[in-house]
Steps between C-alpha positions, in 0.01 A plus 500: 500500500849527485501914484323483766741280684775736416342810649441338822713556787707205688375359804652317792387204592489401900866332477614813312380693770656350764850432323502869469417562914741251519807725400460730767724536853206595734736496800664875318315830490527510112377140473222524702378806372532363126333171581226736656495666170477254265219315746248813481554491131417151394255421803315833520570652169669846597688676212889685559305827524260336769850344725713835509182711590402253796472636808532338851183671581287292182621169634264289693799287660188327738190495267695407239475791168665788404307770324628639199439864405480643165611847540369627131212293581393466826140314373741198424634526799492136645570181766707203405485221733838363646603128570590424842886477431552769302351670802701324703762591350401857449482547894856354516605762260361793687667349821847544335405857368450576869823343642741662191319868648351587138170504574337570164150593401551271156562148536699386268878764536847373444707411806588893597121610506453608132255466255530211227432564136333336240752432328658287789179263497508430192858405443515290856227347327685380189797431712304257699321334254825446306656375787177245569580391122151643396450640078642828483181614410393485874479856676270740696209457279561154486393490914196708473377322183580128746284694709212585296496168292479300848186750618337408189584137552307500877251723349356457168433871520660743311285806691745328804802536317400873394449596816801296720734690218376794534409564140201774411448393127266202500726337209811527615559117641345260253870351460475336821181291389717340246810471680318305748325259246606157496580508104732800545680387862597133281594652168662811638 
């Protein structure tokens, strides 16, 4: 039991989650757009790849998804529902993209207009969770995994996490049945 505990990822719990939103300056571009971020990750599971390729255009701001696209894949090609105030939130963000004049087709750009990298997300990830006093073990992964877990959780079904992740092999995801076991979540 204990290699297994050691392969599994780390997973925030609900007061992790929101000590980590908590860090963020919402009333600034840059904070608003990270808390936006961070949100889609950990509440509808999108990956780095999936937040720098988002388009204004895949964003439901009123029925509440935004449709990810796998451009080497376009079978996998998928919705992920949106919680009101990340959409919220997401509206206010366009609204200041209009009034700074750099209308963008992507959502997520730095204050000029330009396109974020990867690399970006995932350190303003570390930053934050350092800065929220979470383990240092806590990064991108760590969100989409929070994600998963938590579908599994309100599930039981591991066809539901498969398919909310967007993963095509049918074993890829089995971690998240354990992760969300009672046994694990008290000895982990």
């Amino acid at each position: 039991m204990s290699k297994l505990l050691d392969r599994l990822p780390y997973i925030l719990d609900d007061y992790e989650i929101e000590d980590l939103l908590n860090q963020f300056n919402i009333t600034s571009y840059t904070g608003l757009r990270n808390y936006c971020m961070i949100s889609l990750m950990v509440y509808s599971g999108l990956t780095t790849q999936n937040i720098v390729e988002l388009k204004w255009d895949d964003v439901g701001l009123y029925e509440g998804y935004v449709f990810i696209r796998d451009y080497d894949n376009p079978k996998n090609n998928r919705e992920a529902l949106v919680d009101f105030e990340t959409l919220e939130l997401l509206r206010d963000l366009k609204q200041i993209q209009a009034i700074e004049s750099f209308r963008h087709h992507l959502v997520f750009t730095t204050k000029e207009g330009n396109t974020l990298c990867e690399n970006y997300i995932t350190e303003m990830v570390r930053r934050y969770a350092k800065r929220a006093a979470l383990p240092d073990c806590v990064n991108t992964y760590t969100l989409r995994h929070t994600f998963a877990t938590n579908v599994y959780k309100r599930t039981k079904s591991l066809k539901k996490v498969q398919e909310v992740m967007g993963y095509s092999r049918k074993d890829v995801g089995t971690k998240y049945k354990y992760l969300a076991s009672e046994e694990i979540m008290t000895n982990y």
